[in-house]
Every structure is written in structure tokens, then in C-alpha cells.
BADOSE-650942 format. One line per 10 residues: number of its first residue (from 1); their letters; for each residue x, y, z of N, C-alpha, C. Coordinates in nm, 3 decimals. Each point is the difference from the previous one (the first is absolute). Example, Ala and Ser with C-alpha at 12.3 -4.5 7.8 and 13.67 -1.06 7.14 Angstrom:
REM BADOSE-650942
1 = AS = 1.319:-0.569:0.780:-0.089:0.119:0.000:0.090:0.120:0.000  -0.035:0.105:-0.072:0.082:0.119:0.006:-0.077:0.109:0.073;
REM end
This chain:
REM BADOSE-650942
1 = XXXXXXXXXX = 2.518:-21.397:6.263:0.084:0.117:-0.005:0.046:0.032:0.141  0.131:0.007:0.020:0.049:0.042:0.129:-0.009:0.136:0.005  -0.025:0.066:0.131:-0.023:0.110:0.016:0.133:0.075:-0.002  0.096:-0.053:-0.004:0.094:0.097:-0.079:-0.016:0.099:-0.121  -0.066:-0.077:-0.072:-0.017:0.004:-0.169:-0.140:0.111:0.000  -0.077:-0.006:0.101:-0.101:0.090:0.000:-0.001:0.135:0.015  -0.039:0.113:-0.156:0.097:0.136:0.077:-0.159:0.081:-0.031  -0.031:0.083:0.087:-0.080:0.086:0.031:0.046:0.203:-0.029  -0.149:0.033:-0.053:0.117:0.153:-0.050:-0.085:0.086:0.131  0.035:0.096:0.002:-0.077:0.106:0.096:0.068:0.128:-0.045;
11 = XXXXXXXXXX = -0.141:0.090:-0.060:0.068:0.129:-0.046:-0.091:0.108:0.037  0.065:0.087:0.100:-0.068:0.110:0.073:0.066:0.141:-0.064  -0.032:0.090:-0.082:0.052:0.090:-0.039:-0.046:0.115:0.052  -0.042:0.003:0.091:-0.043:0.133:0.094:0.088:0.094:0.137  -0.003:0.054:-0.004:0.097:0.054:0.136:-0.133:-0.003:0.117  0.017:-0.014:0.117:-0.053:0.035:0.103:0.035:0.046:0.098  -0.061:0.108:0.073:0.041:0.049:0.102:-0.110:-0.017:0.119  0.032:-0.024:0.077:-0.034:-0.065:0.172:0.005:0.063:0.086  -0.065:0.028:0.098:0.025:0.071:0.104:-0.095:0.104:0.070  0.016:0.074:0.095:-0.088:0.137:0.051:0.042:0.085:-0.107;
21 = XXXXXXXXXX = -0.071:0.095:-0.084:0.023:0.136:-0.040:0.045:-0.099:-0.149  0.019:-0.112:-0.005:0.002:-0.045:-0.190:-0.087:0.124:-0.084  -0.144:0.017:0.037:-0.069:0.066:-0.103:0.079:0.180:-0.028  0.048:0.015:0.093:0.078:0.124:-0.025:0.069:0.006:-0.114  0.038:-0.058:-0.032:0.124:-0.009:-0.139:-0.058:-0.024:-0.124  -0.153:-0.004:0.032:-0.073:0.003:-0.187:-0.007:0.068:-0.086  0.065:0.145:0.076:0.009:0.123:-0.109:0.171:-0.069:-0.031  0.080:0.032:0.072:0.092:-0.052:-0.036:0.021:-0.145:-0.119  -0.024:-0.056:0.089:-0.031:-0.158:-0.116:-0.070:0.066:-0.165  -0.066:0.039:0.027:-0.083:0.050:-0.145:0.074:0.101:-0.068;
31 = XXXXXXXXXX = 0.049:0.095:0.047:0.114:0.110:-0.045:0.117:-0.139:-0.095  0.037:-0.106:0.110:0.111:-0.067:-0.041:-0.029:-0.088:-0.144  -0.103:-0.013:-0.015:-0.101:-0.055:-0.076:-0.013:0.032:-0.188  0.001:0.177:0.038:0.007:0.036:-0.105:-0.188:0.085:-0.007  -0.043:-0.001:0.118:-0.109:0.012:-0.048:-0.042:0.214:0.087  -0.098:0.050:-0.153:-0.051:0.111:-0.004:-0.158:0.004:0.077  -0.084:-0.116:0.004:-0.105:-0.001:0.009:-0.043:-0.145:0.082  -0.053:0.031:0.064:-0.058:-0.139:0.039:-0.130:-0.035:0.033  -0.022:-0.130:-0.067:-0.155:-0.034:0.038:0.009:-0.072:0.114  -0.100:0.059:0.146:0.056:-0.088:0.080:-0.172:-0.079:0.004;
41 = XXXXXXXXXX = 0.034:-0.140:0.013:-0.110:-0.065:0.014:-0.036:-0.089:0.132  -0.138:0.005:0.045:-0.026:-0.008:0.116:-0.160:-0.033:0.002  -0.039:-0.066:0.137:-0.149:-0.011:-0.009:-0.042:0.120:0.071  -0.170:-0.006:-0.020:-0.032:0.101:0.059:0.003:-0.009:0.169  0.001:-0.041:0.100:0.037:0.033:0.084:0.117:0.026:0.042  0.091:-0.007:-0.057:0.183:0.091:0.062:-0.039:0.103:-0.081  -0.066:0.020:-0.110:-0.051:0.152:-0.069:-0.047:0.054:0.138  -0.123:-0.063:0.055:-0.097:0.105:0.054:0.071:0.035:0.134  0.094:-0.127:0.044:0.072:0.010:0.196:0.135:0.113:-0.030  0.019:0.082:-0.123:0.148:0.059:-0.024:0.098:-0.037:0.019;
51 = XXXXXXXXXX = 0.022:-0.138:-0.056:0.123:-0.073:-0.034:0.095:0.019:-0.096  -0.165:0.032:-0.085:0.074:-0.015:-0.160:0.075:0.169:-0.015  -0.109:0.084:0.034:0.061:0.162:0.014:0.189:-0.040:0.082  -0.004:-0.057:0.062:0.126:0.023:0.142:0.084:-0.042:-0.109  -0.001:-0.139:-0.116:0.083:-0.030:-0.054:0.062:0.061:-0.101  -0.129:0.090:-0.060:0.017:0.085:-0.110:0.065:0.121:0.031  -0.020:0.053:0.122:0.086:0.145:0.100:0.150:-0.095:-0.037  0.031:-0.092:0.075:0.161:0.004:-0.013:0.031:-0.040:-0.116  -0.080:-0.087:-0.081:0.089:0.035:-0.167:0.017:0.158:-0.074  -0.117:0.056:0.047:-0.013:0.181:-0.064:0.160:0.073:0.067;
61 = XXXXXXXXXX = 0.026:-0.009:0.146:0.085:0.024:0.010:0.158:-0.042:-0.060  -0.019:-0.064:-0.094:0.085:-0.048:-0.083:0.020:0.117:-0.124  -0.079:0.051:-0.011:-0.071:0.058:-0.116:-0.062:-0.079:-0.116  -0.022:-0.159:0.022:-0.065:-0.037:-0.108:-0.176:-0.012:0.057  -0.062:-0.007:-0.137:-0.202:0.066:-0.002:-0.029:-0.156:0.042  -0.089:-0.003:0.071:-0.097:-0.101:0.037:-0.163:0.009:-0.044  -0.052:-0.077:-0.066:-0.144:-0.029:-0.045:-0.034:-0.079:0.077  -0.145:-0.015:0.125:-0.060:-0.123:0.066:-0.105:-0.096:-0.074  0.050:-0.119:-0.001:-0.134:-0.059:-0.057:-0.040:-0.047:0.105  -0.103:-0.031:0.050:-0.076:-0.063:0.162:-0.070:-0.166:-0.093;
71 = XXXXXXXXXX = 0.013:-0.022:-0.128:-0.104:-0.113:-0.038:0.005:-0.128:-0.033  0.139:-0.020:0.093:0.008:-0.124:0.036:-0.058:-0.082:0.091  -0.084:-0.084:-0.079:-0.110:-0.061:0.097:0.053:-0.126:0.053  -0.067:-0.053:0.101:0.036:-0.171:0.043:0.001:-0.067:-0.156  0.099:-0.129:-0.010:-0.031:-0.055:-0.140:-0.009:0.078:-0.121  0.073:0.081:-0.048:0.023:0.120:-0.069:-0.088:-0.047:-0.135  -0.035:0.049:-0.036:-0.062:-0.052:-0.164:0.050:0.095:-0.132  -0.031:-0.050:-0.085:0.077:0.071:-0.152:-0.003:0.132:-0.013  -0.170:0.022:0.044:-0.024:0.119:0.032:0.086:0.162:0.095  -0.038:-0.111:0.080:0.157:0.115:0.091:0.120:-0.028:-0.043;
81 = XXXXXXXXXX = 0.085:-0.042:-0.048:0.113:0.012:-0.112:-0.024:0.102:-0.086  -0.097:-0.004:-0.068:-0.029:0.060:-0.112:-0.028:0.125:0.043  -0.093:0.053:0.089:-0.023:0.117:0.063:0.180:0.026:0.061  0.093:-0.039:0.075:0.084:0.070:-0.018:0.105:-0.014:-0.034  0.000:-0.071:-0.125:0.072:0.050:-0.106:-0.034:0.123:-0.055  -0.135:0.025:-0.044:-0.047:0.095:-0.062:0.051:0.156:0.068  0.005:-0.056:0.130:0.049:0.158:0.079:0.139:0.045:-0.006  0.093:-0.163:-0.003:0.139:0.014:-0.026:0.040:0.056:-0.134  -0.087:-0.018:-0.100:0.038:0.056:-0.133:-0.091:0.160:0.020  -0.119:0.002:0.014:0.000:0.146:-0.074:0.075:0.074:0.155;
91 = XXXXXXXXXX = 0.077:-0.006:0.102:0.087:0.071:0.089:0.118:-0.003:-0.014  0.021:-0.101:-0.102:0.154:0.003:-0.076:0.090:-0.001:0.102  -0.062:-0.175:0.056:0.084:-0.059:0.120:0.116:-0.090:-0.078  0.124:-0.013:0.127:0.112:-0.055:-0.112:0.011:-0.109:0.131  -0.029:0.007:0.143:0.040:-0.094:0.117:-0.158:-0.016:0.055  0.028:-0.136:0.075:-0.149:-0.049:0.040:0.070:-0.029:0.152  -0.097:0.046:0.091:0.049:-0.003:0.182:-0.129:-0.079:0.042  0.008:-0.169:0.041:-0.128:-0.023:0.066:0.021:-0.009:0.163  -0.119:0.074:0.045:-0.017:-0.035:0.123:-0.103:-0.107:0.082  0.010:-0.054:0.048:-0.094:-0.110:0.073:0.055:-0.175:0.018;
101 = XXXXXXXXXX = -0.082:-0.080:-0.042:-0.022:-0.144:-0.017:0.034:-0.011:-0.146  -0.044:-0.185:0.014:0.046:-0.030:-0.151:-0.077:0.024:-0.119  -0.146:0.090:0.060:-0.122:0.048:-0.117:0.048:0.099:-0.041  0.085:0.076:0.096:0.068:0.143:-0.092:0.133:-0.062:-0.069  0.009:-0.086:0.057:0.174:0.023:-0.085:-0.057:-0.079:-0.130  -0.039:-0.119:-0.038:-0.083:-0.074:-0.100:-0.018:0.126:-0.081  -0.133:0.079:0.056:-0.013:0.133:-0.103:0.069:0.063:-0.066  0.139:0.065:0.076:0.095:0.068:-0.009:0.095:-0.101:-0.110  0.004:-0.143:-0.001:0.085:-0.014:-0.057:-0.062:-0.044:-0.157  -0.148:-0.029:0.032:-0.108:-0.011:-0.157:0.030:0.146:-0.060;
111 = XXXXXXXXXX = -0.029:0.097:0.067:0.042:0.129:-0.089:0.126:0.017:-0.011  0.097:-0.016:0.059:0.146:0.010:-0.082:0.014:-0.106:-0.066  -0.071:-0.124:0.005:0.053:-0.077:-0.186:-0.086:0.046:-0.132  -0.113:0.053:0.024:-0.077:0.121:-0.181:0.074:0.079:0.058  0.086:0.077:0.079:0.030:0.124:-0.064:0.166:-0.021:-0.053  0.027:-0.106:0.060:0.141:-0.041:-0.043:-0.041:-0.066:-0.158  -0.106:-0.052:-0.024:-0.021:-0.063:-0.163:-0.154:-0.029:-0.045  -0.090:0.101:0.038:-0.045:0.037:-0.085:-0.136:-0.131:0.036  -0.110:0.042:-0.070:-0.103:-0.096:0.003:-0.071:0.003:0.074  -0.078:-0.140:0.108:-0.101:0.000:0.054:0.102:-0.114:0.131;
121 = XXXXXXXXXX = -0.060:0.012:0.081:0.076:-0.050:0.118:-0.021:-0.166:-0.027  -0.158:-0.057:-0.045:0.004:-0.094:-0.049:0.040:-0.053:-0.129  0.105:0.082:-0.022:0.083:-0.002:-0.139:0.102:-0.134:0.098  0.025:0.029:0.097:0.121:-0.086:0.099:-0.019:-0.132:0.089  -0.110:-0.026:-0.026:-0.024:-0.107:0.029:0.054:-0.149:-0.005  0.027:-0.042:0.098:0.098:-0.140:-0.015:0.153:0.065:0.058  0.108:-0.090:-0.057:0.110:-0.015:0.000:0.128:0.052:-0.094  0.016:0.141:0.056:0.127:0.056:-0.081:-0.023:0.063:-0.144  -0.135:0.078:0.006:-0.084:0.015:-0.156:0.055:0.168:0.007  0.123:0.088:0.059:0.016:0.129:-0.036:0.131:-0.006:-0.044;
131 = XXXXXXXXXX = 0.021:0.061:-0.127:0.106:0.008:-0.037:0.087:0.134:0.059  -0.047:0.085:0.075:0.063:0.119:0.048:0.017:-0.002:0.191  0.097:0.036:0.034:-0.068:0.019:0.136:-0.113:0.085:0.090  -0.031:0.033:0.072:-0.088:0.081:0.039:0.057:0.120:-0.011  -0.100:0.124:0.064:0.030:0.152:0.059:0.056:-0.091:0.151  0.133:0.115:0.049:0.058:0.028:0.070:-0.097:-0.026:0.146  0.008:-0.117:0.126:-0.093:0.024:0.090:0.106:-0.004:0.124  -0.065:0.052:0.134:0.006:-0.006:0.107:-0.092:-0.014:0.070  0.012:-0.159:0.113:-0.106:-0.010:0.095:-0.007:0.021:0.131  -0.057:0.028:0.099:-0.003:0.079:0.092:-0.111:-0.114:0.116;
141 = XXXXXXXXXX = 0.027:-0.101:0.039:-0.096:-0.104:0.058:-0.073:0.079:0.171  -0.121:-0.003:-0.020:-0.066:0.016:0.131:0.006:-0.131:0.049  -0.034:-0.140:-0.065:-0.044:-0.111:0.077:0.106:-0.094:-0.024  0.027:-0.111:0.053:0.057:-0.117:-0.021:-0.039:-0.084:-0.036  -0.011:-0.043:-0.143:-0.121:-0.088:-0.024:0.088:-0.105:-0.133  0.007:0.063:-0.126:0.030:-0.098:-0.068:0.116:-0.009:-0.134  0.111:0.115:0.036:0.091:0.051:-0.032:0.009:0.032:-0.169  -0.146:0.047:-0.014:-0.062:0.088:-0.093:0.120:0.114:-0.089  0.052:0.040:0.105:0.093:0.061:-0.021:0.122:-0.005:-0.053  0.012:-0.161:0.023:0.147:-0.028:-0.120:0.003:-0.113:-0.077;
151 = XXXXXXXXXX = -0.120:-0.048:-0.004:0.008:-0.124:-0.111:-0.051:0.021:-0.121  0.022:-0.069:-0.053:-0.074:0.014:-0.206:-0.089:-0.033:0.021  -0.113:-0.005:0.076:-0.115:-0.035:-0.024:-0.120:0.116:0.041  -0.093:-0.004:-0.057:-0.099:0.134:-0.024:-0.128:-0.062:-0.041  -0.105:-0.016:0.109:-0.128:-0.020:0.026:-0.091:0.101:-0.062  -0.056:-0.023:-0.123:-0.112:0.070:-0.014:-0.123:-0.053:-0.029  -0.110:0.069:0.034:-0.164:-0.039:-0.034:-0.023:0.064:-0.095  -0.052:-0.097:-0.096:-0.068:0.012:-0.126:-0.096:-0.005:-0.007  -0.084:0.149:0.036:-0.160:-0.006:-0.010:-0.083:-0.057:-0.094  0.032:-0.032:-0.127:-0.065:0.021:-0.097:-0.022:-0.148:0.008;
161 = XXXXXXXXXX = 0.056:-0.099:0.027:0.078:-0.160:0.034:-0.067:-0.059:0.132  0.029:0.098:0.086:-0.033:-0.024:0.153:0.145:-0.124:0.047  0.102:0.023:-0.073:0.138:-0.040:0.078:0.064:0.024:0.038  0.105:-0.009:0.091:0.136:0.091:0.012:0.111:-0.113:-0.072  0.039:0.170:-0.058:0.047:-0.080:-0.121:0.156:-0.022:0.060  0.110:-0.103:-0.010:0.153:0.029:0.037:0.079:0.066:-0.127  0.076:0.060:0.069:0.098:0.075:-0.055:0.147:-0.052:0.035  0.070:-0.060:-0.066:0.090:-0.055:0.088:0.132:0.040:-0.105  0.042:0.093:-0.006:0.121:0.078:-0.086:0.143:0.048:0.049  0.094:-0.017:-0.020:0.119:0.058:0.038:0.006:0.140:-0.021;
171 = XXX = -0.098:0.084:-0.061:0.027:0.112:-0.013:-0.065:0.068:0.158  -0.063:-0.058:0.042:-0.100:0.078:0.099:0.046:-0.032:0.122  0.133:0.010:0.022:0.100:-0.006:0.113:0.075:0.118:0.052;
REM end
């Protein structure tokens, strides 16, 4: 096969913004969004250093509500999905804001695919298994690490298994 004939797809459906003062515009961005409420998800240390508060001040000034979850751990497991999902539903969150690495955004984006359709996070396991897209996300990167942030793919640990399981979906983009 000549490499003419060889065609490759690449599909990034995310906006990004770059720069000093990017995180400023998350109330904005989230206002643009459509969103009333937000779960913002995060580990516990940008909880405990007031990161996560600083991010949640300039979305409030938006006037949309912010909920913190801090329980995104290294290697996120079902568990922390599940724990905040559980917070995104009974706070009657409609947008998900992660802050950190690719353990928060992974998290952030395991709970916006059950709350976008429902089930168990290891309901998604494998390749392209959601028929809905996720809840509405925005990511917010502290580190440079593994662009967590805009690919279909979503690392979780399956305690019960002891795997991390892949998630590899077009919805979780």
C-alpha cells in the first residue's frame, strides 16, 4: 500500500484555552455551557492548598453554584466515580469542572459518562459501550502530563478486580 492511500482520522472536539489568566474564564466558559451548578472535581490536595475554593470564587462570580468534591485519588477507582457522582446527583449538578492531573480529569470524566447514561462506571468498560454522551465537562490542568483532558480515553481502577479498567469512548471528549 502506498502511503498515499493511507488515511488517518483525528478528532478533537474540545475548545481550549491557553495562556496566563485561561482559568479566569471558567465562570464564563460554564455560564456559556449552559450550566446552573457545578461539580467541580479535584484531589484532595488543591482541596486542602485553596485551589479548588479560587476556582469555584470565579465561577460563583458568574452566578453559577459550585459543589467541591476533593476525592479524586491517584489512579481514580469506581469508587470515587461513584462517590461523586452521588454528590453530582443529589446537588442537582448539570456541569462537571475538573481541576488537577489526569486522576482528576479521568474522575471527572467517569462521573460525567453515569450521569450522562446512567449505571455503574464499569457499565463502560472497553470500547465505545455508551450510547449517550456525557454531563457537560470542563478541565482546568495543574500538570503537564498526559492530555487527560482531551482524549476519549478514561483510566479507571476497579477495586473489586484490582484493574484499571480502559475506557476508551467518543463520548468522554
Amino acid at each position: 500500500m502506498s502511503v498515499i492511500h493511507q488515511v488517518y482520522g483525528y478528532f478533537m472536539p474540545t475548545v481550549n484555552l491557553m495562556g496566563a489568566g485561561a482559568a479566569q474564564e471558567t465562570g464564563k466558559q460554564a455560564k456559556l455551557l449552559g450550566g446552573k451548578k457545578v461539580l467541580l472535581v479535584t484531589d484532595a490536595y488543591l482541596e486542602k492548598i485553596g485551589m479548588a475554593q479560587e476556582i469555584a470564587d470565579i465561577i460563583e462570580k458568574e452566578g453559577v453554584k459550585v459543589v467541591i468534591y476533593g476525592g479524586a485519588e491517584p489512579n481514580p477507582t469506581d469508587k470515587n466515580v461513584h462517590d461523586g457522582f452521588d454528590i453530582y446527583t443529589k446537588e442537582g449538578c448539570d456541569l462537571i469542572v475538573s481541576v488537577g492531573g489526569g486522576s482528576s480529569h479521568d474522575c471527572a470524566k467517569g462521573i460525567g459518562l453515569v450521569a450522562g447514561n446512567g449505571g455503574r462506571i464499569n457499565d463502560y468498560e472497553g470500547v465505545d459501550k455508551s450510547p449517550l454522551p456525557m454531563a457537560p465537562m470542563i478541565a482546568i490542568n495543574t500538570t503537564a502530563g498526559t492530555a487527560a483532558e482531551m482524549t476519549r480515553f478514561c483510566i479507571i481502577t476497579d477495586e473489586a478486580r484490582h484493574i484499571k479498567m480502559a475506557i476508551v469512548d467518543w463520548h468522554v471528549t
